[in-house]
N, C-alpha and C positions, 0 to 999 in steps of 0.2 A: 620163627618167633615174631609175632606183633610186636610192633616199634609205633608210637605216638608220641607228635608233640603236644599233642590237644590240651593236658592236663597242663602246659607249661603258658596257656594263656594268660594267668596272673600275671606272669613277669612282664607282659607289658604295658602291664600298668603299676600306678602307686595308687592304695587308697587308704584314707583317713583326710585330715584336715588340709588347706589349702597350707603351703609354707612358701616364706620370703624370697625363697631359693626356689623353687618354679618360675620357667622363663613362660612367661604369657605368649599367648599364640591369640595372636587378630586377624579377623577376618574381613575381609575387601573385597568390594562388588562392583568398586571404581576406582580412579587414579586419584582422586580428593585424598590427600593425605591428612587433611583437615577432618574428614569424616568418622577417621578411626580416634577414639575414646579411649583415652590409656596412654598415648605418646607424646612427650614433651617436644616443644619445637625444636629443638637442636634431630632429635631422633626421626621425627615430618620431613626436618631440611635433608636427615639421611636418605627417607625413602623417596624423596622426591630427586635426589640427587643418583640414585638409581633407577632413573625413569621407569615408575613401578606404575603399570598400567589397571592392575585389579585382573590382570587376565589370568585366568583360568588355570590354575597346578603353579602355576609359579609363585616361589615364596623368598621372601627378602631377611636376610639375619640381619636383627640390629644391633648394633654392641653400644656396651656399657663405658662407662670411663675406664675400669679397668680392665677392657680388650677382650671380659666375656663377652658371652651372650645378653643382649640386654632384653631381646624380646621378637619375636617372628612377625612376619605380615605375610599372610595366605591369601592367593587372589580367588576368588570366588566363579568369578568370570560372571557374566548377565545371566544365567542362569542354567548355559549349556552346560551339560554333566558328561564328565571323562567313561561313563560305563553305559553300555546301553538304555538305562534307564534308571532312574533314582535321582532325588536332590543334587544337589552343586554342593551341598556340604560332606557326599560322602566321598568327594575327593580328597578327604585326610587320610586314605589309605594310603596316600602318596606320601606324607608326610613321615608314616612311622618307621617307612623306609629306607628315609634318604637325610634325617634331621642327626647332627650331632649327639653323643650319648650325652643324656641330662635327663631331668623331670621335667615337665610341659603341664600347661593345664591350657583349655582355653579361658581365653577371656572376652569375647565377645556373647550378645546373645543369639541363640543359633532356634530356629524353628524348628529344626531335626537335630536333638543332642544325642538322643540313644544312636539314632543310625553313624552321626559324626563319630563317635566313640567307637560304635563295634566298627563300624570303615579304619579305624587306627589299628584294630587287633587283626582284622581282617587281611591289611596290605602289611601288616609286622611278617606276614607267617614264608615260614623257609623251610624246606624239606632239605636236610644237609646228613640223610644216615649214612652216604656212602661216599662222604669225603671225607678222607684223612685232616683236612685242614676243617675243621666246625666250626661253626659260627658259635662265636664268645662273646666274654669281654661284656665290657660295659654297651648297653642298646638305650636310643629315645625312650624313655618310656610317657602315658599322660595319667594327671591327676583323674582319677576315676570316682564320681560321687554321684548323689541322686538316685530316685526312687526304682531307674531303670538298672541299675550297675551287676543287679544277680541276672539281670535277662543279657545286659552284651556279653557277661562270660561266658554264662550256661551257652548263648549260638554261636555266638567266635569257638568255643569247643568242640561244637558238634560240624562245625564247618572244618576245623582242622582234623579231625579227625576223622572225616568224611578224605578231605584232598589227601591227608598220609595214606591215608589205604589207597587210592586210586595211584599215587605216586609209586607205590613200592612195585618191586620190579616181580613177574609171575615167578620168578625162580624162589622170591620170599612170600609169596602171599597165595597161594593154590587153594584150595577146597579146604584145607583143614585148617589153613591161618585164618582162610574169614571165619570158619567157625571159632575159633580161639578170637577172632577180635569180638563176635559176638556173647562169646564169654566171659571178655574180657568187661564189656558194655552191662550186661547184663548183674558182673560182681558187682559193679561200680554201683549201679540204682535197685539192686536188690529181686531182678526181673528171675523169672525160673528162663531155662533154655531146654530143649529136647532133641536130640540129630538121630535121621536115621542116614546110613551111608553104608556102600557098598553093596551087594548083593542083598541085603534086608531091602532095599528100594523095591527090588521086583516084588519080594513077600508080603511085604506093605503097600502096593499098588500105587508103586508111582513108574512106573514104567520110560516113560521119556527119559527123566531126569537120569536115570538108568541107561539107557540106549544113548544118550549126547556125552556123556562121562565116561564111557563103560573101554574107550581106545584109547584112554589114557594109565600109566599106572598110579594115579590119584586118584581114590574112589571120587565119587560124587557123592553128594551129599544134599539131606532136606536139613535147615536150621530150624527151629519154632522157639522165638521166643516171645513170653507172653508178660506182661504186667499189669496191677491195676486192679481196681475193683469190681470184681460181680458185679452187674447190676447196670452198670454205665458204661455208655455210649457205644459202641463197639467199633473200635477203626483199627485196622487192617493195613499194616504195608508188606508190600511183595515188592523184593529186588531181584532185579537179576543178577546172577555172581556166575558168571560164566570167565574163571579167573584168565583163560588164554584162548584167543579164540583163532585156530589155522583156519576157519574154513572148512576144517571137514577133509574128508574125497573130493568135495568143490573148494580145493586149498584157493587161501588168497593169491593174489601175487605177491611178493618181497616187502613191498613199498607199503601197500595196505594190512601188514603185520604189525609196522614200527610201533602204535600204538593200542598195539591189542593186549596190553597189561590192563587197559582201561574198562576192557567188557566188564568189570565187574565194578564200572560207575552205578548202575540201578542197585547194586548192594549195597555199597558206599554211602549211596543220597540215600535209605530208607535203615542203615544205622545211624548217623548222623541226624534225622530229623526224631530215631527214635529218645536218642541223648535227648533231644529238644524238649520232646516231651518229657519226656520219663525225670528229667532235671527240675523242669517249670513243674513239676507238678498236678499237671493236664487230667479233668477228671474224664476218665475214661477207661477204658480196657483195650488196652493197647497188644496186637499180636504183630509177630512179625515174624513173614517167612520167606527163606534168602534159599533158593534152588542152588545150590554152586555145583560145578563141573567145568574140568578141563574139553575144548572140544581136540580133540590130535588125532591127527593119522595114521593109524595102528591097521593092520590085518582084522582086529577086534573093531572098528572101528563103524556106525551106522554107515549106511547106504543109499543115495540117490535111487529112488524107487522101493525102496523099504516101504511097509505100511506098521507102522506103530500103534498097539493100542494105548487109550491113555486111560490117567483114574477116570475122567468122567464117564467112560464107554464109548466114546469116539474114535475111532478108527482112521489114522493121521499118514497120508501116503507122504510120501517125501520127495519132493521137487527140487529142492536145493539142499545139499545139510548146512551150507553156509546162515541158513536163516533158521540154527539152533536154538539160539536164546527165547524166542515164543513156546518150543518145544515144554524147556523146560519150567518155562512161567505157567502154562498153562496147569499143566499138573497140579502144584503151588496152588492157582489158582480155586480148582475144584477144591483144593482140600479149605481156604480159605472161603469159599461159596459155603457151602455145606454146613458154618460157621452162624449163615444169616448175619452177616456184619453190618452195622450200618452205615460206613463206607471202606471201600475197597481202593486202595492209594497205588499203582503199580509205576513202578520208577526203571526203566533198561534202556544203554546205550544199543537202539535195535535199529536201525535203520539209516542207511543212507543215503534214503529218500529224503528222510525231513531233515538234513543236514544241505541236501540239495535246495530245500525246498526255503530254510529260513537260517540257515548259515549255521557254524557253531556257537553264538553267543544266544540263540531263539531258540530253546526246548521247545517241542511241538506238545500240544495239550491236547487230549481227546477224553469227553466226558456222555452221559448220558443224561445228565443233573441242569437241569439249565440255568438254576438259582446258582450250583456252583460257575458255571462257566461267563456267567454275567459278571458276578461278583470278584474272582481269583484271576485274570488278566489286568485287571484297572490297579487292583491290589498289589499284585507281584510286580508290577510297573514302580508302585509309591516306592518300596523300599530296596530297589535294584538287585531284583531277582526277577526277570524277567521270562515270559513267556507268552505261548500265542496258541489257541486255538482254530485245531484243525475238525474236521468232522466226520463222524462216524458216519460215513456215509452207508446207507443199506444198501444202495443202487447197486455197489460194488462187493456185496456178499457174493453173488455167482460167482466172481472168479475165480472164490477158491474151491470150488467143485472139485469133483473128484470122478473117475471115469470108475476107479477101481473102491475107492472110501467112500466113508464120508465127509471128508474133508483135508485138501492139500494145503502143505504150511505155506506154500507160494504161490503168487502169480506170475508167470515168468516174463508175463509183459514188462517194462520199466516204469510203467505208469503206476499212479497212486500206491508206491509201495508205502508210504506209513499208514495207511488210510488201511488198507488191506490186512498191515500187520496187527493195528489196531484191532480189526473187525474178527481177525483169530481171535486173540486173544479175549473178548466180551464173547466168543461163542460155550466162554466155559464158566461165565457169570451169568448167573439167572437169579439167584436168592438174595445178592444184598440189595439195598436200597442204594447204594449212589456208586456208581465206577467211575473212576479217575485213572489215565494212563497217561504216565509225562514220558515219552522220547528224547532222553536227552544226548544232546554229545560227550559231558562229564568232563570237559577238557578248554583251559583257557589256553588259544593259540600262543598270544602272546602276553607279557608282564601287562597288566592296566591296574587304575588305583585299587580296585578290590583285592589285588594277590599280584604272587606272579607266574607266569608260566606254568599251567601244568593239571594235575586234577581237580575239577570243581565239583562237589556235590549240587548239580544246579537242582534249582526250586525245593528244595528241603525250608531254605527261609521262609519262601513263599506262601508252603501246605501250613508249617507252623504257625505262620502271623494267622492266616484263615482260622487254623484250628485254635488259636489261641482266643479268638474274639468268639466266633462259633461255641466254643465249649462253655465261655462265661458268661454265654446269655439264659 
């Protein structure tokens, strides 16, 4: 059974009109207690009597005569930000977390209000389905107002709903929950959805997605779901939903299991960014297709040295089956080629190489578009969702050669594995006009202002802000 809190975003906030009973939240970018606008001197001689330096996540309660709350002071810091990239004001993630239950507004002027705002819903959010003790009770909430306030809901939504799904544990979330979550997705904004799964996979020519699923007893399955109007724009996201991943015949070790509930982060970030759209309203024709399959260790199970055909006619020997998840994206892929889209979005925890390469807070970015790959790093920097591109290097097409195919899903050197996974994956794109593959880890190691601990749909923010300026030109 699908379990979200995503819909439960309102609650942390209030909106309608500013009231008397909101404790104002100021913001500080130095120790001047004289600088903040809004506090009488008896409350200055408070903050200054807490030697409050303006630095950075720390925040000061002031009280009132009668021993509440009189009013917060947030240090800014000079400008360093607590998350790999994004303003100093989206350290109020930190705030929704840690502030006494009341209503809040701010009341300073902020350069970045929508980002301030959604960083509040962003670090409120708590995945609590499998504690008997749940988080209740009275929570911070802030005065929510302004021309942006349907956009911080609609992505704090599609963000939470993104980390629920990567959170829930593979014993609740298998091949047929992400489909029921994309059912679920799909009721909500009115989208059509289509699956094929189980032995119909071979009949209908998707063969991989068949062959990576087929040694577990949870069929695999193809998701398609579609919205939007004829006629516009065509964008295309492909996740990978590989809900548990052993490794195969080339099982992991132990250690590199603990969070293999997460393979199916590139499903997760490409429902979540579809909420995005599909909420804002995005003029386009939006598809989206989630390959999901358990990979397990079955007698039934593919083979190291296997040669796989796939939809496109490529003939796939197999080197590792640890390096399933291209397997089944590719398929996905032809069938979204085939589409003529005019861009092609592919989001999968596949690699790690580019977790070697640029840690887990740097999704890796590979494009063929060079307007997008100019434009979408600078950008996904503004509003801290950050990432970095890598390049699709051809140099390194040989390596996936094949003595017996046409093409092995590995190269078994260590070198340039995202780049190579990458260059799989684009050999089954030919017809659209722009490809995009984000590599992500899908996982914050540890609590920071934007959330805490656990699954991130990363760059779903990032594609949306793009797509969002993109589409309204």
């Amino acid at each position: 059974m699908v379990e979200t809190t995503a819909w439960s975003v309102k609650d942390v906030f209030v909106q309608g009109p500013q009231s008397a009973a909101d404790v104002p939240i100021h913001f500080a970018r130095s120790a001047n207690p004289a600088a903040l606008v809004g506090l009488d001197d008896h409350q200055k001689a408070w903050l200054a009597a807490q030697t409050f330096s303006g630095a950075a996540k720390r925040h000061v309660l002031i009280p009132g005569s009668d021993g509440t709350i009189a009013s917060v002071v947030f240090g800014l810091g000079d400008g360093h930000q607590g998350e790999p990239s994004g303003p100093s004001e989206m350290l109020t993630g930190l705030l929704s977390a840690t502030l006494p239950a009341g209503t809040y507004r701010f009341a300073s002027d902020l350069d970045e209000t929508f980002l301030a705002q959604l960083a509040w819903a962003l670090g409120a959010y708590s995945f609590s389905r499998y504690r008997n003790k749940k988080d209740g009770g009275e929570r911070a909430k802030l005065r929510l107002g302004g021309a942006d306030a349907a956009r911080v809901i609609n992505t704090a939504e599609g963000v939470w709903f993104g980390r629920d799904l990567i959170n829930t544990p593979a014993s609740d979330m298998g091949p047929a929950d992400i489909e029921a979550a994309a059912r679920l997705l799909a009721e909500r904004h009115g989208a059509s959805v289509s699956v094929i799964a189980g032995d119909d996979l071979i009949a209908r020519n998707f063969p991989m997605i068949h062959a990576v699923g087929r040694g577990s007893p949870r069929a695999p399955r193809l998701i398609d779901l579609t919205w939007g109007a004829a006629g516009a724009p065509k964008i295309t996201l492909v996740g990978k939903g590989i809900s548990f991943d052993t490794g195969g015949l080339d099982i992991k070790p132990p250690s590199a299991m603990l969070l293999m509930k997460k393979d199916m982060g590139g499903a997760a970030t490409a429902l979540a960014l579809a909420h995005m759209i599909m909420g804002r309203g995005l003029k386009c024709r939006l598809r989206v297709l989630i390959p999901t399959a358990e990979n397990s260790v079955s007698g039934d199970a593919f083979r190291p040295g296997d040669v796989l055909p796939s939809r496109a006619g490529l003939n796939v020997e197999i080197g590792n089956t640890d390096a399933e998840g291209r397997l089944v994206l590719a398929d996905a892929l032809a069938l979204a080629d085939s589409d003529q889209p005019d861009s092609i979005f592919v989001f999968a925890t596949l690699t790690g190489a580019a977790r070697s390469a640029l840690g887990p807070d740097l999704p890796a970015f590979f494009t063929d578009d060079e307007a997008l790959a100019q434009t979408l790093p600078p950008l996904a920097a503004t509003i801290g969702d950050p990432l970095w591109r890598l390049p699709l290097w051809d140099g390194y097409r040989r390596h996936l050669d094949s003595d017996i195919a046409d093409i092995n899903n590995v190269w078994e050197s260590p070198f340039a594995g995202a780049i190579t996974a990458a260059l799989f994956l684009k050999r089954f794109v030919k017809n659209a006009r722009r490809f995009a593959h984000f590599d992500l880890y899908g996982w914050r190691p540890a609590a920071r202002p934007l959330g805490p601990k656990g699954g991130e749909p990363q760059t779903a923010r990032a594609v949306m802000e793009h797509l969002r300026r993109e589409l309204a030109a």
